[in-house]
C-alpha positions in Angstrom: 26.1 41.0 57.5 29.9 42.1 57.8 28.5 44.6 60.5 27.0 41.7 62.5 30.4 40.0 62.7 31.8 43.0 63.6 29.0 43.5 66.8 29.7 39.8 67.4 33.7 40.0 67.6 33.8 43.1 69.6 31.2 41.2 72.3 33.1 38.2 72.3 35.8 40.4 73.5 34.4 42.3 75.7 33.1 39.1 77.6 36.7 38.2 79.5 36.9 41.9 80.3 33.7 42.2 82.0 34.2 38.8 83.3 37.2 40.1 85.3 35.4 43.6 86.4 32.5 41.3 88.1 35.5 39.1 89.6 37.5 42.6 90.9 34.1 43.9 91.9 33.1 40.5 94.2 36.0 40.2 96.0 36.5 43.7 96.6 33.1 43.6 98.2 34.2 41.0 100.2 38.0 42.2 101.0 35.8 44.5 102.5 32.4 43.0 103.7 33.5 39.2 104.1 33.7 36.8 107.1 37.5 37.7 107.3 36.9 41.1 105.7 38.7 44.4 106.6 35.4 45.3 109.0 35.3 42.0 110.3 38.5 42.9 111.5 37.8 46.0 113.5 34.6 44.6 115.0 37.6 41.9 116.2 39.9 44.4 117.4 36.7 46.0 119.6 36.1 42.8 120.8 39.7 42.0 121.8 40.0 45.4 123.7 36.7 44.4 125.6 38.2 41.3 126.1 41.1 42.6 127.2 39.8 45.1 129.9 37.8 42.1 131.7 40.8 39.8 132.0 42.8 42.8 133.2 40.0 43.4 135.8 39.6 39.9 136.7 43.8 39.6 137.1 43.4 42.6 139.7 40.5 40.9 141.4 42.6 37.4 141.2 45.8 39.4 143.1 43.4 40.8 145.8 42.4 37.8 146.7 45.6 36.1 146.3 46.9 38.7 148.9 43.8 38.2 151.0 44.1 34.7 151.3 47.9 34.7 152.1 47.3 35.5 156.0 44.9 32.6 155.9 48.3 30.2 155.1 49.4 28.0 158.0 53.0 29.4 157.8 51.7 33.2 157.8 48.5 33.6 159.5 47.4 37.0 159.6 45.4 37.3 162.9 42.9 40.1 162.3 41.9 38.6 158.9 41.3 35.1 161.1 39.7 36.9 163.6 37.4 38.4 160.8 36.9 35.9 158.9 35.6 33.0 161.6 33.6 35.8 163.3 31.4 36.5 160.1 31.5 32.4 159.4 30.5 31.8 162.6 28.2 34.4 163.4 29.8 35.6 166.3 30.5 39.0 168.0 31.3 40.6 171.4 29.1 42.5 173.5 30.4 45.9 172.9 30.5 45.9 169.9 28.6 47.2 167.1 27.4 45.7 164.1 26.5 47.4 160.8 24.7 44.9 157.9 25.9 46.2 154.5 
C-alpha cells in the first residue's frame, strides 16, 4: 500500500511538469507554424519583395507617361507628339508615307 502512495505522489508531481512540456511544446510549434509564426513571416517578406518589384515597375511606367503627357500641356505642347498623337486618333496620314500596323 505504502508503495501505491509512493506511485501516486511521484505522478501527482510529475503532472505540472508535463503540463508545462505540452505548453513549451504547443507554442513552439506555433512560434514556428502559427498565423503570425516565424514562416508566416518569410512567406510575408516574399510577398512584400513581389510587391515591391510591381509598384517599382508601375512608378517607372507612371513617369513615362507623366513625361509623355507633358508635351500634350497647353503651356508646353510638344509638336511631333501632337502631330502623332491626333494622326493615330484620327486616322489620318499623308500620301507618302508609309504605314506599318504593329
Amino acid at each position: 500500500m505504502r508503495k501505491l502512495e509512493h506511485i501516486s505522489q511521484r505522478l501527482k508531481d510529475l503532472v505540472p511538469i508535463v503540463a508545462i512540456l505540452v505548453g513549451m511544446a504547443y507554442f513552439g510549434y506555433h512560434l514556428l507554424h502559427g498565423n503570425n509564426g516565424l514562416m508566416a513571416l518569410e512567406d510575408l517578406d516574399q510577398e512584400y519583395q513581389v510587391l515591391k518589384e510591381k509598384a517599382d515597375k508601375t512608378a517607372e511606367k507612371r513617369l513615362a507617361l507623366e513625361i509623355k503627357v507633358s508635351g500634350m500641356r497647353p503651356d508646353n505642347i510638344d509638336p511631333d507628339l501632337m502631330d502623332e498623337r491626333a494622326r493615330k486618333i484620327l486616322g489620318f496620314s499623308k500620301r507618302d508615307e508609309v504605314i506599318i500596323l504593329k
